[in-house]
PASEBA-1860 file (N, C-alpha, C; in nm, 3 decimals):
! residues 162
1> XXXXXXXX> 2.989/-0.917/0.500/2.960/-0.828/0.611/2.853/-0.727/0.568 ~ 2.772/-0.703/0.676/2.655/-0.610/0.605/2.718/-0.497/0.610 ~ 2.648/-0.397/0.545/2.707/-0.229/0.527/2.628/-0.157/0.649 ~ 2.693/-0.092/0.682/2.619/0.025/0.824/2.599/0.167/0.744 ~ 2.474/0.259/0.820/2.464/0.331/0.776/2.548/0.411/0.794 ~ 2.546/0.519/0.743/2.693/0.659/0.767/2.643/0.730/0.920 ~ 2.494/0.733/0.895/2.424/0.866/0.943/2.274/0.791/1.037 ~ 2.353/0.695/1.158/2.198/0.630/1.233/2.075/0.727/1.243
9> XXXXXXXX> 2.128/0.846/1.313/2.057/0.916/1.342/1.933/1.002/1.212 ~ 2.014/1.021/1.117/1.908/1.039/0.988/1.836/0.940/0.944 ~ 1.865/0.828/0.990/1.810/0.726/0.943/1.666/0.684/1.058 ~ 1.703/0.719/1.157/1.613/0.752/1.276/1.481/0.818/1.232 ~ 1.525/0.946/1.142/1.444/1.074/1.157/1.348/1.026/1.019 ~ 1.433/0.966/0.959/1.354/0.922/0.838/1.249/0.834/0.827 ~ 1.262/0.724/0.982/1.146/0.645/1.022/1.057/0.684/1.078 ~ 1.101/0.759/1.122/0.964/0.895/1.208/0.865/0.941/1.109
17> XXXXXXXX> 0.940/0.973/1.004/0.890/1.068/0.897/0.791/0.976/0.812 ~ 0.846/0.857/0.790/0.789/0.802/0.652/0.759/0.652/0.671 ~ 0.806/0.607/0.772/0.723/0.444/0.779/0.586/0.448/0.788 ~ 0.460/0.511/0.846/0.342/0.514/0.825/0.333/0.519/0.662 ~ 0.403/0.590/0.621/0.359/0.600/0.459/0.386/0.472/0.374 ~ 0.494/0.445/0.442/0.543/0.276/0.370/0.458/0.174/0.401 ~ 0.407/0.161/0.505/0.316/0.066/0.573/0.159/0.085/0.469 ~ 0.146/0.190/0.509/0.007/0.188/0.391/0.026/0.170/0.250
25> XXXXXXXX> 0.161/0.194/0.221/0.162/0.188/0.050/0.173/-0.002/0.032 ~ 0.243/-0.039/0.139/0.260/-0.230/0.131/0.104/-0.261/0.189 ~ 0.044/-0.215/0.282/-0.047/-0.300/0.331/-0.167/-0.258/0.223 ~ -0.193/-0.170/0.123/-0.265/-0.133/-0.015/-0.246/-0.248/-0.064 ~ -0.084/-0.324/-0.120/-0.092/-0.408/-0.193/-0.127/-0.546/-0.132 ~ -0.094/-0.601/0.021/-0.075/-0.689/0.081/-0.187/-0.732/0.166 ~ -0.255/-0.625/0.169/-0.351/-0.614/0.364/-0.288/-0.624/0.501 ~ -0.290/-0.595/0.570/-0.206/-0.518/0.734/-0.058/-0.634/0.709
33> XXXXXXXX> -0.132/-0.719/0.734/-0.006/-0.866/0.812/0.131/-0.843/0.724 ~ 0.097/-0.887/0.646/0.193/-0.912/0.501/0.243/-0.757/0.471 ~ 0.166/-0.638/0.471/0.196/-0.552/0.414/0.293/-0.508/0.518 ~ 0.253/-0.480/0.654/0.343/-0.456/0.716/0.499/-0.577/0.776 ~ 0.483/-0.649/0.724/0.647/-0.738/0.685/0.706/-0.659/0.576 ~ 0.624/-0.627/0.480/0.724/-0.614/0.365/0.796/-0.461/0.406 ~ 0.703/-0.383/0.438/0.744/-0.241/0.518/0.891/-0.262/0.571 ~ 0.863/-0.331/0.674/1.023/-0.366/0.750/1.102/-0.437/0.731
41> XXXXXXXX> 1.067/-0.573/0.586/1.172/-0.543/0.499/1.237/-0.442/0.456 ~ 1.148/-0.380/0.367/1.214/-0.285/0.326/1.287/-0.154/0.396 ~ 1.219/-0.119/0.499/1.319/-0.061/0.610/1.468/-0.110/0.660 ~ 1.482/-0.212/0.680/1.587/-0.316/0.697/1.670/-0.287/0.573 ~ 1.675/-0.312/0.451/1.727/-0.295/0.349/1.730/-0.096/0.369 ~ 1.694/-0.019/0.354/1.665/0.082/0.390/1.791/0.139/0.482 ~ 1.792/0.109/0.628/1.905/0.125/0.673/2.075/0.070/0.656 ~ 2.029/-0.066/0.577/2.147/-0.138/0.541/2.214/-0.065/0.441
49> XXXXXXXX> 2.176/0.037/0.303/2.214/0.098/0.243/2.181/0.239/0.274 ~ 2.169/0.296/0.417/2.070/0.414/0.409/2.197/0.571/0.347 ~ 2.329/0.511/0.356/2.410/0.631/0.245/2.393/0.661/0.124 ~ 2.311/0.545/0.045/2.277/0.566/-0.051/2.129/0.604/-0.069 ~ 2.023/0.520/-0.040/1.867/0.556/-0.005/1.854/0.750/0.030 ~ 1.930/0.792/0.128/1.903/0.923/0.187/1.923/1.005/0.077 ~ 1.985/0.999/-0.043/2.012/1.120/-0.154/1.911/1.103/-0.231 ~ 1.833/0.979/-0.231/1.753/0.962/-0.357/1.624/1.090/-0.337
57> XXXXXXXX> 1.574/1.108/-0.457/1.488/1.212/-0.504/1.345/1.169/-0.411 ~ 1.281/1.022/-0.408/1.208/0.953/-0.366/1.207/0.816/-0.285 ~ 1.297/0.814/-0.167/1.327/0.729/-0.123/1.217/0.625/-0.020 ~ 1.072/0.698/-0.043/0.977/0.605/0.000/0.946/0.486/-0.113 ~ 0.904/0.573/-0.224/0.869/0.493/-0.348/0.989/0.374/-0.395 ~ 1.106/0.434/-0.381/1.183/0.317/-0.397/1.197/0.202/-0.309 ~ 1.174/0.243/-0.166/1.164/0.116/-0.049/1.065/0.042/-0.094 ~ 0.932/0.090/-0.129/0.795/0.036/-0.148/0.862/-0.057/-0.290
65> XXXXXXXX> 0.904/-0.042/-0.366/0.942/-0.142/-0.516/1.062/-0.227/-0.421 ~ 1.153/-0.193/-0.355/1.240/-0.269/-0.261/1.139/-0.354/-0.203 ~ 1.038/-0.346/-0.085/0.989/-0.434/-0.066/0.871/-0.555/-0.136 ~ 0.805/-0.483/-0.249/0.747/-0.542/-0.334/0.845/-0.673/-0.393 ~ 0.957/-0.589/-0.435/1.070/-0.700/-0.509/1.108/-0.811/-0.409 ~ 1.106/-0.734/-0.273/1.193/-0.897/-0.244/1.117/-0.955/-0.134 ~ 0.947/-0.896/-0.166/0.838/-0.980/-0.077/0.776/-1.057/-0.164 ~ 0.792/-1.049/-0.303/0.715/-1.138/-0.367/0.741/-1.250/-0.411
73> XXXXXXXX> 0.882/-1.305/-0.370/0.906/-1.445/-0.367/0.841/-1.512/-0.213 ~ 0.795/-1.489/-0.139/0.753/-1.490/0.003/0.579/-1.458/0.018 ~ 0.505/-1.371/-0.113/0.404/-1.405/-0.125/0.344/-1.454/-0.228 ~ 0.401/-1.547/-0.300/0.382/-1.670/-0.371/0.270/-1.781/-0.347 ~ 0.267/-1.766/-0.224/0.234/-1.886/-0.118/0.090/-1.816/-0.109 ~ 0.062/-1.677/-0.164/-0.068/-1.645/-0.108/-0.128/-1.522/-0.186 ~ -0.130/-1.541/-0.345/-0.165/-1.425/-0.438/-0.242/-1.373/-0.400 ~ -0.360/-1.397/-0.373/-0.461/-1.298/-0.359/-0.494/-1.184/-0.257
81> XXXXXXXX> -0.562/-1.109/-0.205/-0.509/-1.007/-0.133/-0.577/-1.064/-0.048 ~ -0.533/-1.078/0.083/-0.576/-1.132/0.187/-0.711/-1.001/0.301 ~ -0.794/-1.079/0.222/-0.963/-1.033/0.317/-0.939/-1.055/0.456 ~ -0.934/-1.160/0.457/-0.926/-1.206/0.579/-0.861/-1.125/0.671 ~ -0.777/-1.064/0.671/-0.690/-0.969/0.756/-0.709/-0.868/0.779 ~ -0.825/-0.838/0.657/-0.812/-0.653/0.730/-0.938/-0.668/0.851 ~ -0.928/-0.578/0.935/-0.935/-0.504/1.053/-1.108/-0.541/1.056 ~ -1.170/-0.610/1.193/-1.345/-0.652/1.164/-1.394/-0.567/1.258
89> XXXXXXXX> -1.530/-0.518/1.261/-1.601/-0.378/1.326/-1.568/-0.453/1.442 ~ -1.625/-0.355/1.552/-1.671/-0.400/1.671/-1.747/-0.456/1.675 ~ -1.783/-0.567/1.761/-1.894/-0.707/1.771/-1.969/-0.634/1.829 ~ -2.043/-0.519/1.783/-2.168/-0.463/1.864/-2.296/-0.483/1.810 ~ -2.328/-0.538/1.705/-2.394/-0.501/1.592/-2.424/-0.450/1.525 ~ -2.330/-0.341/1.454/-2.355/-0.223/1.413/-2.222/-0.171/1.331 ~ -2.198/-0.287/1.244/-2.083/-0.231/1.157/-2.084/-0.132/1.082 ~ -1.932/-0.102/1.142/-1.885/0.049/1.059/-1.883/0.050/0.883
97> XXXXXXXX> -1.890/-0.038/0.851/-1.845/-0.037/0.699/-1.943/-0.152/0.664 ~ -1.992/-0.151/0.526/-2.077/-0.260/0.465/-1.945/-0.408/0.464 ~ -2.007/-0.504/0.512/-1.945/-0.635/0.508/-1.902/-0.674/0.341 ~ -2.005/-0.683/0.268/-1.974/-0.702/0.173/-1.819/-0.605/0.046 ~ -1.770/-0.504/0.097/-1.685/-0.440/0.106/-1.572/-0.539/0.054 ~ -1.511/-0.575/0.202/-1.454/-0.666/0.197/-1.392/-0.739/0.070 ~ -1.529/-0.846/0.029/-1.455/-0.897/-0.074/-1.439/-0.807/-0.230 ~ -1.565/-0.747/-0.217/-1.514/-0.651/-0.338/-1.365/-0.560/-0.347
105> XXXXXXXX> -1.311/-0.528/-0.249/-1.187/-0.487/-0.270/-1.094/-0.575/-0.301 ~ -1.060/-0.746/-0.274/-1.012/-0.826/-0.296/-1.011/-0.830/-0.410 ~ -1.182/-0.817/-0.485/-1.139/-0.881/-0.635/-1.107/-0.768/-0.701 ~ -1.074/-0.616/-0.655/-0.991/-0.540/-0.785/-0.878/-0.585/-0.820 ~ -0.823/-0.491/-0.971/-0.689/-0.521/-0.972/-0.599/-0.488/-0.852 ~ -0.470/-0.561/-0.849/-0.399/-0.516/-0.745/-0.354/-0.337/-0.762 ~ -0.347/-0.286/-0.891/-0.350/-0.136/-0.895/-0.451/-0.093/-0.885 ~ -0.623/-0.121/-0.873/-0.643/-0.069/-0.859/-0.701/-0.065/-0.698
113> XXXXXXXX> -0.677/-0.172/-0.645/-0.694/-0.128/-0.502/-0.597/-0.076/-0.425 ~ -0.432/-0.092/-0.511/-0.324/0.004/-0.443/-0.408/0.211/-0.439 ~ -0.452/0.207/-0.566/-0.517/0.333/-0.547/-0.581/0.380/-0.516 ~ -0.711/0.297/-0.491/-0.824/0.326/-0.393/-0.832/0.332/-0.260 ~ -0.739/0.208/-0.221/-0.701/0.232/-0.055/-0.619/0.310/-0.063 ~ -0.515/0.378/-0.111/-0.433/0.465/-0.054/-0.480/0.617/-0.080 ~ -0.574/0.621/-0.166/-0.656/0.760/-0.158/-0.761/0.786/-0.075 ~ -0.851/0.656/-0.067/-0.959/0.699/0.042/-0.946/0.620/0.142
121> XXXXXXXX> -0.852/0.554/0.193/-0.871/0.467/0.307/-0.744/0.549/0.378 ~ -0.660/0.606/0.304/-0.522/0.626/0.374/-0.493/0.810/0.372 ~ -0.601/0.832/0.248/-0.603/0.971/0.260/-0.510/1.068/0.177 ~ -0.406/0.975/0.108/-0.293/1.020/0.011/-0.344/1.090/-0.099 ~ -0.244/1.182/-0.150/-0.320/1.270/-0.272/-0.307/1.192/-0.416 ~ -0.350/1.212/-0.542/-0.307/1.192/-0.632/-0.173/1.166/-0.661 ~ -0.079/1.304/-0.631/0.031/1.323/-0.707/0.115/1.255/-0.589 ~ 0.094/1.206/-0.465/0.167/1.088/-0.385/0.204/1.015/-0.361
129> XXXXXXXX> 0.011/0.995/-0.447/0.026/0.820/-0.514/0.069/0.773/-0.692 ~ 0.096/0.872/-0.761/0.118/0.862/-0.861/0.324/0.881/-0.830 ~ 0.349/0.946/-0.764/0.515/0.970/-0.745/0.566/0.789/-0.661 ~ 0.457/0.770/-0.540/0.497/0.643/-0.519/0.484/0.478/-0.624 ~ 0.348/0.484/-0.693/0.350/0.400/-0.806/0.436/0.451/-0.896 ~ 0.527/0.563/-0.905/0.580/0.588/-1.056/0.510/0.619/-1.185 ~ 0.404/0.632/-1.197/0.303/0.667/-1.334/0.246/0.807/-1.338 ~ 0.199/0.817/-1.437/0.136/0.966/-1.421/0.047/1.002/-1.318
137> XXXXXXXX> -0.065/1.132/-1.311/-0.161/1.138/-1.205/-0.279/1.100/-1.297 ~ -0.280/1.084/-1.436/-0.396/1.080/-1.476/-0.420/0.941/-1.477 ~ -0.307/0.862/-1.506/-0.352/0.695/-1.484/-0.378/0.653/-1.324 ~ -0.291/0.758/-1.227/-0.413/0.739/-1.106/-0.546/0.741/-1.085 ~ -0.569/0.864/-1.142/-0.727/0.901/-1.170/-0.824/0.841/-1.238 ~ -0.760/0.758/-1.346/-0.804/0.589/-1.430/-0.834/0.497/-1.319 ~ -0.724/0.440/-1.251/-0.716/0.350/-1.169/-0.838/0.357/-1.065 ~ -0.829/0.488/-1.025/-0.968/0.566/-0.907/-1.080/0.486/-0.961
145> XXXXXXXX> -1.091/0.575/-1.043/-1.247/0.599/-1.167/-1.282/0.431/-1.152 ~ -1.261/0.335/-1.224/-1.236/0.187/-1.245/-1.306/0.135/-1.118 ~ -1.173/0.137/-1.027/-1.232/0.092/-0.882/-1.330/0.108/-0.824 ~ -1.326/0.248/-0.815/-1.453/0.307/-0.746/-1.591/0.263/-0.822 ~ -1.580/0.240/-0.940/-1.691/0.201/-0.993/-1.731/0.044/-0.980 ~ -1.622/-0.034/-0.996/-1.675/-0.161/-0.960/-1.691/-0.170/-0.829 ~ -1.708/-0.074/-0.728/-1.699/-0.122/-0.575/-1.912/-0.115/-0.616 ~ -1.872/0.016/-0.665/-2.017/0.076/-0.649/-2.117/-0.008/-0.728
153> XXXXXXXX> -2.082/-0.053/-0.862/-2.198/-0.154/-0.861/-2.210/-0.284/-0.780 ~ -2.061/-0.344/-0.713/-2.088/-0.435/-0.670/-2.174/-0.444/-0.557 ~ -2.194/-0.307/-0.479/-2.231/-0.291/-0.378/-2.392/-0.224/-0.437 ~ -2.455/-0.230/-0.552/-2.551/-0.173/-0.595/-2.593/-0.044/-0.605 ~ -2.507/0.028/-0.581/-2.509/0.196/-0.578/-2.511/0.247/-0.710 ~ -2.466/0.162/-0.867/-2.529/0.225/-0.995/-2.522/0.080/-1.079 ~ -2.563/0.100/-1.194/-2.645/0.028/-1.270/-2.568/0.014/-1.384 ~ -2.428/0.170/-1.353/-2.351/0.119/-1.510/-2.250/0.019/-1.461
161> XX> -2.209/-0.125/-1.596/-2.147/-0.152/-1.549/-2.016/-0.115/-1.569 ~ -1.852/-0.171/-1.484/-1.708/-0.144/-1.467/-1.631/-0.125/-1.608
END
């Protein structure tokens, strides 16, 4: 029998509060489609234990390793970070973002495009994304540094290389 929460209604207030944040921290690792499944996995699991989840110190960061853990038998089928999915300009001619983008974010590490999209695409601070990955802020600021640099030569903006 599954477990019910104690407290629906906190559990309510808590989706209000923090599923946008879960959604960007999965769709960082996943891209939209996938990332947002694993989200509501982990929401699902989330309310199924939410008597226990609600005391924790960090109960986003732990959903986000909840859904990592039990989305990655399910994205097996599709390692690489799926380009294909994220979001294409308007067909006006006049894209918002360089095309080539795209695949350069694909080929970072998966940390380091968890950190790059969730700092400049999602707007999260350092110490947000360092409390949700679990690591320090300065190996965020590694992770940054790295990325940001291979975007930038890939995209020809400097000359040193990654």
């Amino acid at each position: 029998m599954r477990r019910r929460p104690v407290d629906d209604v906190g559990f309510a207030d808590f989706v209000v509060d923090h599923e946008t944040r879960l959604r960007q921290a999965c769709t960082s690792m996943w891209g939209p489609e996938l990332g947002r499944e694993a989200a509501l996995d982990a929401l699902a699991f989330g309310w199924e234990y939410w008597d226990r989840v609600r005391s924790m110190e960090n109960p986003v960061g732990y959903l986000f390793v909840v859904g990592r853990n039990r989305f990655n038998g399910q994205r097996s089928r599709r390692r690489e970070f799926p380009v294909a999915d994220l979001p294409l300009p308007p067909d006006d001619r006049s894209p918002s973002y360089e095309p080539a983008l795209e695949a350069l974010i694909g080929a970072l590490s998966e940390r380091e495009r968890q950190v790059v999209m969730l700092l400049h695409s999602s707007a999260w601070s350092m110490s947000e994304v360092a409390q949700l990955l679990d690591v320090s802020k300065s190996s965020i600021q590694t992770y940054a540094e790295r990325g940001l640099d291979k975007l930038r030569v890939g995209l020809g903006l400097s000359t040193r290389s990654p």
